[in-house]
Backbone as CSV, one residue per row, in Angstrom:
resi,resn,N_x,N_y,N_z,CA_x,CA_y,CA_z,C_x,C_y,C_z
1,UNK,21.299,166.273,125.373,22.378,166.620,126.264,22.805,165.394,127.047
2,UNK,23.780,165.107,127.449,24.327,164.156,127.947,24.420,164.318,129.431
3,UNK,23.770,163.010,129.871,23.286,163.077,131.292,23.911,162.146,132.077
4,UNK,23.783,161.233,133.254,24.416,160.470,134.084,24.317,159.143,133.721
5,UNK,22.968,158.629,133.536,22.103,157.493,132.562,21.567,158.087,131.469
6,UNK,21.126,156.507,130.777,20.411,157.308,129.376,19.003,157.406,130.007
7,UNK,18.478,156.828,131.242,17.217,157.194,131.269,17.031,158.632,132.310
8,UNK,18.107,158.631,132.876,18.240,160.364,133.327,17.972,161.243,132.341
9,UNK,18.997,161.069,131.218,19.087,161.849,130.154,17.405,161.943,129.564
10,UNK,16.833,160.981,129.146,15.330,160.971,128.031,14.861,161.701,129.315
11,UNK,14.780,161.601,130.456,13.720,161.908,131.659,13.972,163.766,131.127
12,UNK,15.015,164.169,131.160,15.677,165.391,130.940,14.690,166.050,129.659
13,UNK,15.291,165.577,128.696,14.602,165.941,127.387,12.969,165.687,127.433
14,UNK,12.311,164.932,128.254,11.324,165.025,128.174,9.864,165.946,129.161
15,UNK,11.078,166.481,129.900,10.581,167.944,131.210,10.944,168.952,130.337
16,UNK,12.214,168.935,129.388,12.634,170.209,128.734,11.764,170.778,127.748
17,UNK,11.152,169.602,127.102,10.085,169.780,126.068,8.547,170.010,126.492
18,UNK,7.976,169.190,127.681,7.180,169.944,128.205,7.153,171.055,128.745
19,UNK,7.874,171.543,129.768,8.384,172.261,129.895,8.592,173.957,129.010
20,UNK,9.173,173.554,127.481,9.318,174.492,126.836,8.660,174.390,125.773
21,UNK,7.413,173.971,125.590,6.260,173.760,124.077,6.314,175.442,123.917
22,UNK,6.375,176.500,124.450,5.950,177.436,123.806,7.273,177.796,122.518
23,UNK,8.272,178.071,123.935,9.181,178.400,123.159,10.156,177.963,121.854
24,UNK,9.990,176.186,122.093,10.300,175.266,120.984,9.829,175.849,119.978
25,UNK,8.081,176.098,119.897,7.376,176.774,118.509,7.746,177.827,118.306
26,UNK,8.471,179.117,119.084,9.172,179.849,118.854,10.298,180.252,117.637
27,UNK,11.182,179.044,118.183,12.571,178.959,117.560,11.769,178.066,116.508
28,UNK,11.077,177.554,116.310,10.350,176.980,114.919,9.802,177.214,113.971
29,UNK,9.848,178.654,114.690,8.808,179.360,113.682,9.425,180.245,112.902
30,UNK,10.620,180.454,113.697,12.071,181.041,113.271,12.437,180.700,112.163
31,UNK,12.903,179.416,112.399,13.754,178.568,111.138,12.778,178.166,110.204
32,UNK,11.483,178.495,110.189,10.370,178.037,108.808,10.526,180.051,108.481
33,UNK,10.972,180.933,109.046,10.729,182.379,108.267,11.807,182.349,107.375
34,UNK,13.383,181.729,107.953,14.722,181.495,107.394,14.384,180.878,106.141
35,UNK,13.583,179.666,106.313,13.348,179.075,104.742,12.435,179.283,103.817
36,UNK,11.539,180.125,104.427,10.350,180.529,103.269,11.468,181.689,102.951
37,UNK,11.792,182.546,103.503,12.632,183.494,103.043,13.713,183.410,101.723
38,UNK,14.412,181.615,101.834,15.376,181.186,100.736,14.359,180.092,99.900
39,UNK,13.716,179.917,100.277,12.728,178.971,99.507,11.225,178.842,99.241
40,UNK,10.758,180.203,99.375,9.460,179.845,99.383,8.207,179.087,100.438
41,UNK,6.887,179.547,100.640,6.208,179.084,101.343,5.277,177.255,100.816
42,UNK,6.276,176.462,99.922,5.558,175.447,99.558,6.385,174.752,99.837
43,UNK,6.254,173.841,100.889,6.935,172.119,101.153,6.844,171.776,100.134
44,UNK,6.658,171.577,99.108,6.302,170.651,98.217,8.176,170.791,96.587
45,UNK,8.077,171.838,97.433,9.469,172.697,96.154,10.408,173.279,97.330
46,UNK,10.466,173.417,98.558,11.348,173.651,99.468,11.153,172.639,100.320
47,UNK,12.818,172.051,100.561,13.286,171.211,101.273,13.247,171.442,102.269
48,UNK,14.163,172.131,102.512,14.084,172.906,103.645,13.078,173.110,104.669
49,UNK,12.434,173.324,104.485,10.964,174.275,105.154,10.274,172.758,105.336
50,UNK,10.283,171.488,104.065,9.144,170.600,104.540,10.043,169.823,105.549
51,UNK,11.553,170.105,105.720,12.064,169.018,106.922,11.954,170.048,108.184
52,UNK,11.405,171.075,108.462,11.244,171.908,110.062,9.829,171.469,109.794
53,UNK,8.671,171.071,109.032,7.263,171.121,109.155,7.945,169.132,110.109
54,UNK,8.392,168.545,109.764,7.980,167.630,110.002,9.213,167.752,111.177
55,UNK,9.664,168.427,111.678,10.936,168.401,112.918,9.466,168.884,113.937
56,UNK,8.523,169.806,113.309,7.816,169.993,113.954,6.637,169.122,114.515
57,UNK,6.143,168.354,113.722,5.452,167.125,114.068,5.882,166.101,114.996
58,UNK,7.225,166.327,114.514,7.973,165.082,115.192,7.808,165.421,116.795
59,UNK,7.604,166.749,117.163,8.078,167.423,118.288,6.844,167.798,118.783
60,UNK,5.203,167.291,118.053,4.115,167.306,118.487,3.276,168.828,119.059
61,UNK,3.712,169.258,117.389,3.488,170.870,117.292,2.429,170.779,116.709
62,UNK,0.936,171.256,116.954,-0.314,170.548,116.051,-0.029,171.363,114.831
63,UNK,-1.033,170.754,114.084,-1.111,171.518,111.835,-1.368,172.631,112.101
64,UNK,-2.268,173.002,113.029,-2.751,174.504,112.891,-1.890,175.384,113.317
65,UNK,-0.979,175.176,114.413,-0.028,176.240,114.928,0.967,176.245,113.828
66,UNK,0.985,174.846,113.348,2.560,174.919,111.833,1.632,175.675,111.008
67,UNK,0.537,175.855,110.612,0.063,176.782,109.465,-0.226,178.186,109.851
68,UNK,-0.280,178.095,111.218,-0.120,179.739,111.418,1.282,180.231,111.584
69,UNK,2.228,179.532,111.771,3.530,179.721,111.897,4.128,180.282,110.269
70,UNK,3.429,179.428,109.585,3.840,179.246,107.336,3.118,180.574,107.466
71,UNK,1.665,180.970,107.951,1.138,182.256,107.483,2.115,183.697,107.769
72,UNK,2.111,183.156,109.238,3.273,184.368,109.571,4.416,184.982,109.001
73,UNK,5.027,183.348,109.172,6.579,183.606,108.562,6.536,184.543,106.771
74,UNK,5.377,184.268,105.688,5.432,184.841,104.830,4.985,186.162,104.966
75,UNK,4.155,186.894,105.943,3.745,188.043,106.268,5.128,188.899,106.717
76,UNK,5.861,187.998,107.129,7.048,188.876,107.546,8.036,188.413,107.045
77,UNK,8.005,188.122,105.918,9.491,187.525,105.303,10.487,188.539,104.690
78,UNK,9.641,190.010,104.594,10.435,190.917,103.922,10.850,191.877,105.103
79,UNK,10.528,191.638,106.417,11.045,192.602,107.541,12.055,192.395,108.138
80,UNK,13.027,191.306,108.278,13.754,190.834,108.977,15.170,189.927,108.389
81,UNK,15.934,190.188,108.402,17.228,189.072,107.757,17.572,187.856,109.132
82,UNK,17.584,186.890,109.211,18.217,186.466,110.267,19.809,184.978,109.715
83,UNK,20.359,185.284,110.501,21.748,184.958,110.350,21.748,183.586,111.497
84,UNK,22.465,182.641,111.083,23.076,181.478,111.671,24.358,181.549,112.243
85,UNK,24.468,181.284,113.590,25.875,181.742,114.501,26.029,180.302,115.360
86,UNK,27.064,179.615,114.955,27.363,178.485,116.369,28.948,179.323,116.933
87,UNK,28.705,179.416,118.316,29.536,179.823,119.531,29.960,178.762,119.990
88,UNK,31.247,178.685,120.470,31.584,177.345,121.318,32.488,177.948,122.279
89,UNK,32.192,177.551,123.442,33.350,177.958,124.344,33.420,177.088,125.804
90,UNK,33.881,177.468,127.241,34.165,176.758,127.341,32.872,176.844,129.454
91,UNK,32.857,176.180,129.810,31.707,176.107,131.545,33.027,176.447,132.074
92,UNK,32.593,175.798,133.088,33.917,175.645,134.202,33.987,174.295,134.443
93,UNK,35.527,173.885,134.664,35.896,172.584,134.678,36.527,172.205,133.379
94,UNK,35.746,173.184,132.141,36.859,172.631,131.068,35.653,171.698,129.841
95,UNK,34.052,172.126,130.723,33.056,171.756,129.893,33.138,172.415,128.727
96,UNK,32.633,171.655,127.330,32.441,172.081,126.145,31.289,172.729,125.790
97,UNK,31.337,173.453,125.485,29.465,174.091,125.013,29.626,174.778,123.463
98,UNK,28.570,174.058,123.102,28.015,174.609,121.508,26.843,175.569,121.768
99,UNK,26.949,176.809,121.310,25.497,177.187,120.897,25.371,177.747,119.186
100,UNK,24.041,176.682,118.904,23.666,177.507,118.161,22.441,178.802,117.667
101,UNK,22.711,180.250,116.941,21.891,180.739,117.269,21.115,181.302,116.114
102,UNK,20.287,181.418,116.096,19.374,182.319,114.661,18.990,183.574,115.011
103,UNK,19.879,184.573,114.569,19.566,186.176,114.773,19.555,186.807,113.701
104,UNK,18.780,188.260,114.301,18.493,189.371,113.266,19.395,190.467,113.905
105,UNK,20.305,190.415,114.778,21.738,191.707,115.156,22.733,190.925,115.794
106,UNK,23.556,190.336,114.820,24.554,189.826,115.508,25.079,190.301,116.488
107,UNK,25.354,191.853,116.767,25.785,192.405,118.060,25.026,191.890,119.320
108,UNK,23.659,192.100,119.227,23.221,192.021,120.571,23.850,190.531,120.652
109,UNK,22.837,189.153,119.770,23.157,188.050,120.457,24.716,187.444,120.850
110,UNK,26.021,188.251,119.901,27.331,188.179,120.711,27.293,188.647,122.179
111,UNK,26.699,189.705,122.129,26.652,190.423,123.469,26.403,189.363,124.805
112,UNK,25.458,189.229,124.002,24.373,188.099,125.524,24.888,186.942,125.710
113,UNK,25.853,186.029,124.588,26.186,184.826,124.824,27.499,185.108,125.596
114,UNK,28.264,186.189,125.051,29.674,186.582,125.792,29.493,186.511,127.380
115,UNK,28.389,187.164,127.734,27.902,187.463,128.816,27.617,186.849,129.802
116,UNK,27.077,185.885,129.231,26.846,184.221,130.047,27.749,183.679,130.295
117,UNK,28.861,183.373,129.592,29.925,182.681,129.400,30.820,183.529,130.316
118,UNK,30.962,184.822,130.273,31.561,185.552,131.195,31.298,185.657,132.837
119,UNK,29.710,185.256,133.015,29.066,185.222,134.363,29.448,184.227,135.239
120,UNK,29.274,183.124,133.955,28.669,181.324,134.410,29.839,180.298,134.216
121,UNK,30.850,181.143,133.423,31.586,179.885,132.960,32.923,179.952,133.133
122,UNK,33.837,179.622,132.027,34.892,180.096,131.565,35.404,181.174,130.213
123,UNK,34.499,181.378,129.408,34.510,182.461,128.916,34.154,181.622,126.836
124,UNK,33.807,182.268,125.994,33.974,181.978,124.312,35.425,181.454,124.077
125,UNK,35.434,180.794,123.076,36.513,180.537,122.603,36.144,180.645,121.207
126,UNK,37.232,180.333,120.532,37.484,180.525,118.875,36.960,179.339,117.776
127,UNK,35.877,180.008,116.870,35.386,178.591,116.191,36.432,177.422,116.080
128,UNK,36.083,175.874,116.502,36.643,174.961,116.333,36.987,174.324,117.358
129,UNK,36.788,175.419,118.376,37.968,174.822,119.937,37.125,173.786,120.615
130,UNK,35.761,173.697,120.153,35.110,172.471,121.490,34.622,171.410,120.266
131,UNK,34.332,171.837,118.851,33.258,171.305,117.871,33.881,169.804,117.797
132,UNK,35.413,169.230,117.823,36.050,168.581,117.444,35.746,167.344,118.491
133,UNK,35.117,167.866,119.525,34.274,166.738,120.412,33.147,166.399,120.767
134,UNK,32.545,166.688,119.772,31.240,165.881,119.072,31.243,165.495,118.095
135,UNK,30.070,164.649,117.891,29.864,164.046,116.746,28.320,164.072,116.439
136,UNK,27.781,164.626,115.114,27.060,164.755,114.931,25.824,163.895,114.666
137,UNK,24.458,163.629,115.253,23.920,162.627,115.262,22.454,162.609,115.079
138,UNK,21.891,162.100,114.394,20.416,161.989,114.595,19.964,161.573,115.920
139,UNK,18.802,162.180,116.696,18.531,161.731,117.935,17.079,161.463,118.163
140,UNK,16.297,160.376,118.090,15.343,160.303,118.522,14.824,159.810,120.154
141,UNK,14.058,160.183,120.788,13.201,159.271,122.260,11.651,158.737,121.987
142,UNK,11.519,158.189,122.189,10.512,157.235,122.533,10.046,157.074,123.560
143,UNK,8.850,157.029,124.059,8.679,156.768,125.444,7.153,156.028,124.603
144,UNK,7.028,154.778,125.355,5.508,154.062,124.721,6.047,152.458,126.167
145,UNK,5.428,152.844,126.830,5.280,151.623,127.936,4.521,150.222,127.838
146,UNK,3.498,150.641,126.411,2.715,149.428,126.056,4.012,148.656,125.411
147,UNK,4.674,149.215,124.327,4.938,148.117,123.829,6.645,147.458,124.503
148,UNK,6.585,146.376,123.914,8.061,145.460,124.570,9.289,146.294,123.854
149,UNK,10.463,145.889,124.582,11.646,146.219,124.012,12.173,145.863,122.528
150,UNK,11.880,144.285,122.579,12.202,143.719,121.404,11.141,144.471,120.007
151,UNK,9.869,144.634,120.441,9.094,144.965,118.792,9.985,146.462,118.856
152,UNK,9.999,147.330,119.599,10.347,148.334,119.781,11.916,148.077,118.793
153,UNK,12.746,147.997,119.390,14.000,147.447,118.217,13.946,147.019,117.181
154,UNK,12.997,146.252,117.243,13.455,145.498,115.586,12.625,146.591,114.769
155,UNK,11.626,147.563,115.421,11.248,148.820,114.511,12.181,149.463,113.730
156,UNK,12.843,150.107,115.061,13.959,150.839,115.009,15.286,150.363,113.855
157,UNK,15.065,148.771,113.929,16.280,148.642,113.362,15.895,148.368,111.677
158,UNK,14.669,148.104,111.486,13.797,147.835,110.323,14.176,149.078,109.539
159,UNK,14.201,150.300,110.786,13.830,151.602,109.702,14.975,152.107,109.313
160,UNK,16.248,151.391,109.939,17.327,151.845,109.489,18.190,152.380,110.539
161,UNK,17.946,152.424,111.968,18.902,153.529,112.946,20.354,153.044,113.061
162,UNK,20.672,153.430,113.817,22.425,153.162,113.898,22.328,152.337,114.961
163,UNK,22.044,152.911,116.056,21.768,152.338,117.378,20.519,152.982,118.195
164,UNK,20.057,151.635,119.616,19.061,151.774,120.186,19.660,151.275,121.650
165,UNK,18.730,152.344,122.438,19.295,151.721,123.625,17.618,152.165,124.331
166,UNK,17.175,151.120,125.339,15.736,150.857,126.183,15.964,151.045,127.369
167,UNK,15.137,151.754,128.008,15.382,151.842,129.679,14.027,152.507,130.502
168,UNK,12.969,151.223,130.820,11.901,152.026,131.766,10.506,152.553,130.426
169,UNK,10.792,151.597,129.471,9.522,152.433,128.693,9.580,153.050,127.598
170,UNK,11.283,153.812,127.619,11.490,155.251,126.995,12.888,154.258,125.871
171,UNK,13.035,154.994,124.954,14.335,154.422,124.033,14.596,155.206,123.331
172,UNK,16.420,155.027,123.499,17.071,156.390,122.525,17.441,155.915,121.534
173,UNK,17.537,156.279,120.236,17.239,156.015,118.988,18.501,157.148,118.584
174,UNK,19.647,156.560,117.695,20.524,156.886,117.331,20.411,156.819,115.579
175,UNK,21.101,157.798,114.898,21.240,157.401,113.308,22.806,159.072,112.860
176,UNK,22.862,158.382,111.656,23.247,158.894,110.902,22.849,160.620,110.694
177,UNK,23.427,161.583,110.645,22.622,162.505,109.634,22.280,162.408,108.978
178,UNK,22.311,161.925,107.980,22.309,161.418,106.386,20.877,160.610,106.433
179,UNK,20.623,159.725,107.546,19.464,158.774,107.292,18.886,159.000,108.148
180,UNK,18.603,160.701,109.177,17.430,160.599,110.203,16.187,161.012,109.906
181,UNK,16.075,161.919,108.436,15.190,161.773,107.547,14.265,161.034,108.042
182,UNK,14.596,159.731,106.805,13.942,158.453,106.637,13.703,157.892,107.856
183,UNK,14.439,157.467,108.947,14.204,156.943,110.133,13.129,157.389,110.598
184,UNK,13.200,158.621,110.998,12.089,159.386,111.699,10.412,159.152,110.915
185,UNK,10.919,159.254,109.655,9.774,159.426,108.978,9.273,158.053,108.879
186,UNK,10.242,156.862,109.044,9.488,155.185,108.777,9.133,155.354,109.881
187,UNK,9.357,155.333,111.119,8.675,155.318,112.953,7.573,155.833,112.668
188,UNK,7.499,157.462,111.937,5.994,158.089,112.160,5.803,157.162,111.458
189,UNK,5.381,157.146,110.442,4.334,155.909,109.796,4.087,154.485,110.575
190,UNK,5.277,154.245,111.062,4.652,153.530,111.953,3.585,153.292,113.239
191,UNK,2.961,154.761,113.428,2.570,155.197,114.164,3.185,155.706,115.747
192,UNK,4.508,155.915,115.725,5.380,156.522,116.679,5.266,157.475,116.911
193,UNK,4.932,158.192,118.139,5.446,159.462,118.836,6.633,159.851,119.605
194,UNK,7.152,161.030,119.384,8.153,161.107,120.147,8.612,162.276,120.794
195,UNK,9.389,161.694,121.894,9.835,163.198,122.996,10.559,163.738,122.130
196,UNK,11.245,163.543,121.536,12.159,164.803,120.573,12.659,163.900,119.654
197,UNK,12.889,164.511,118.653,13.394,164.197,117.468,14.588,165.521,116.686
198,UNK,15.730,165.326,116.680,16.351,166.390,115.770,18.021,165.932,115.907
199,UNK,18.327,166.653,114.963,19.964,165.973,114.669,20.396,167.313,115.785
200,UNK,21.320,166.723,116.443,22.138,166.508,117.704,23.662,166.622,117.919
201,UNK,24.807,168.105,118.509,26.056,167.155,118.655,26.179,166.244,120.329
202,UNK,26.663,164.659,119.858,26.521,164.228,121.038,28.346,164.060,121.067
203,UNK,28.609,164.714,122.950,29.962,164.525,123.111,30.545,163.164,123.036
204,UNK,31.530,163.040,122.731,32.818,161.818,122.746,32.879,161.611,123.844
205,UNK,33.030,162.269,124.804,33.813,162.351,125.962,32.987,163.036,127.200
206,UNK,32.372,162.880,128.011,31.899,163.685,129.064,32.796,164.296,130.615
207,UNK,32.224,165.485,130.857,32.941,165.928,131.970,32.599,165.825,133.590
208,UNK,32.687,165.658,134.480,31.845,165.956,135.730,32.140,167.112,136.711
209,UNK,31.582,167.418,136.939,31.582,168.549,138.283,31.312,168.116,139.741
210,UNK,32.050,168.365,140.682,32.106,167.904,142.148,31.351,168.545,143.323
211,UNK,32.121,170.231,142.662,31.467,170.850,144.257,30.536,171.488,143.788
212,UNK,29.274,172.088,144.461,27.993,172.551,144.572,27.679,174.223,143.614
213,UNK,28.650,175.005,144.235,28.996,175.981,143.113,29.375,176.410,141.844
214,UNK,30.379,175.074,141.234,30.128,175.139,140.200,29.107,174.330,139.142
215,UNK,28.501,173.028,139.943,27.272,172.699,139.396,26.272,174.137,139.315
216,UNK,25.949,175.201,140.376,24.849,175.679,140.707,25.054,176.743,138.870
217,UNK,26.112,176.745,138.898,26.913,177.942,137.992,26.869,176.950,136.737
218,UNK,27.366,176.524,136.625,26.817,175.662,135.316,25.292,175.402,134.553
219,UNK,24.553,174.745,135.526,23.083,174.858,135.525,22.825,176.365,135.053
220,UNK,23.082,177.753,135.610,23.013,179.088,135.312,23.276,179.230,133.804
221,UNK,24.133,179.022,133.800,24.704,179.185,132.010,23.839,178.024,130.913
222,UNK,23.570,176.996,131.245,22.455,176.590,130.205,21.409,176.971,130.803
223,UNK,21.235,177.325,131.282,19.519,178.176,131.304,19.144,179.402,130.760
224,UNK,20.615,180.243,131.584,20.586,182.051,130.534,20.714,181.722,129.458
225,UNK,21.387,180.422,128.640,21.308,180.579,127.401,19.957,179.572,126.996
226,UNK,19.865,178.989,126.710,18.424,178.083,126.788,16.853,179.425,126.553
227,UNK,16.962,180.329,127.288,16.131,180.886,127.632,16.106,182.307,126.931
228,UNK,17.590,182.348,126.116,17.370,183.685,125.513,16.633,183.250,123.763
229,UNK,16.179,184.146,123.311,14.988,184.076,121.962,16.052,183.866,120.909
230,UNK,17.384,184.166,120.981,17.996,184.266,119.951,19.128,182.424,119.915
231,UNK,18.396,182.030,120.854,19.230,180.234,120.819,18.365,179.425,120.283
232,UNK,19.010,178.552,119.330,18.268,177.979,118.850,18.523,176.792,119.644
233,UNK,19.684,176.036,120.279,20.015,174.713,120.493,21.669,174.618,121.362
234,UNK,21.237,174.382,122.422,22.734,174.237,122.851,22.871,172.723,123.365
235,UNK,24.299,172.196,123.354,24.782,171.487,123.598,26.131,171.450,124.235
236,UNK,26.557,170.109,125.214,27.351,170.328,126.052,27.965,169.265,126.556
237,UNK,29.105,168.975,126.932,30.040,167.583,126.872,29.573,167.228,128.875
238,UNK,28.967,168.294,129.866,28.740,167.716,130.978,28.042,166.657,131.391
239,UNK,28.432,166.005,132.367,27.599,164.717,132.626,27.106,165.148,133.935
240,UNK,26.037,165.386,133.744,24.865,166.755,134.582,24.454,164.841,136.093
241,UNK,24.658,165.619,137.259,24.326,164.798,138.156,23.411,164.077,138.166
242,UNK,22.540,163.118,138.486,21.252,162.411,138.906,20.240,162.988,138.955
243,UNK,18.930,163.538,139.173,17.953,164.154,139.186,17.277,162.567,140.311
244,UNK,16.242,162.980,141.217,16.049,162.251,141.728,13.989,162.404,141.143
């Protein structure tokens, strides 16, 4: 999500993820039932399924919770259909918001996102109306204080990223869709950990908010949505204040 600095921003993503380890494995466990469901329970012959095992690593989900997650998801692969929904509409001020969601009743989760958007914001809009201001991106963070900026880059740039930017320890790591794959996967081998790893829309353009109410109201609406079971990932063109 796009923040004030980039080291506001990693600081962000990296409370969100502590913060939310349960529920991350949640929605993870989700999208490995989606693909054993179209592909089978073997990484080895589904694509699919072996790039969430390793979205999951990346995201420092241990083997055993990903293999109880693979056990599950095939125990229940015949109970449930779930469907892929991105919503876009609009905060207040004229902010952009993507959500995307993985459900099993499209009614309810229309219900609940309408709802938010109706509470918190300015209301849904019609596929297409915000998507056209992002751009889709591989996103990695880094946070490793031992090492320097420079080995740190020329990693990054060894393995292929688009762009890198350093600030305080932590570094955001930019790529391609196409090549965050490989990126991600040359860093792990390199022995890299990271605050998050996953392809990303990052806005063109960011918005700001002034007075106190509609920050407080904004904040409201990515959280009701953030927090409901049926989101997988939202994103948003605001340029969210300072955090001190």
């Amino acid at each position: 999500m796009s923040g004030h600095s980039k080291w506001n921003n990693i600081k962000r993503k990296k409370e969100k993820t502590d913060g939310q380890r349960a529920k991350i494995f949640t929605k993870l466990g989700r999208e490995m039932a989606v693909a054993i469901k179209e592909g089978g329970p073997d990484p080895n012959s589904n694509g699919k399924l072996r790039e969430i095992i390793a979205k999951a690593k990346a995201n420092n989900v241990p083997n055993d919770n990903i293999d109880r997650a693979i056990k599950k998801a095939v125990a229940d692969s015949d109970k449930s259909d779930f469907f892929e929904i991105t919503y876009e509409g609009y905060g207040l001020g004229g902010i952009a918001v993507m959500v995307e969601a993985l459900t099993d009743n499209r009614n309810r989760t229309a219900a609940d996102v309408r709802h938010y958007f109706d509470k918190f914001g300015s209301g849904l809009g019609q596929s297409g109306c915000v998507s056209f201001m992002f751009e889709h991106k591989g996103v990695m963070v880094i946070e490793d204080e031992d090492l320097t900026e420079e080995k740190l880059m020329d990693d990054c740039l060894e393995a292929g990223a688009e762009d890198f930017s350093y600030t305080d320890g932590a570094a955001e790591i930019t790529t391609s869709p196409e090549d965050f794959d490989a990126v991600r996967d040359a860093l792990m081998a390199k022995g890299y950990t990271f605050v998050s790893a996953e392809l990303e829309y990052v806005p063109s353009t960011t918005v700001k908010l002034t007075d106190e109410e509609s920050i407080t109201k904004m904040q409201k609406l990515l959280e009701m949505l953030e927090d409901n079971d049926d989101v997988q990932n939202v994103w948003h063109n605001w340029d969210m204040p300072d955090e001190d």
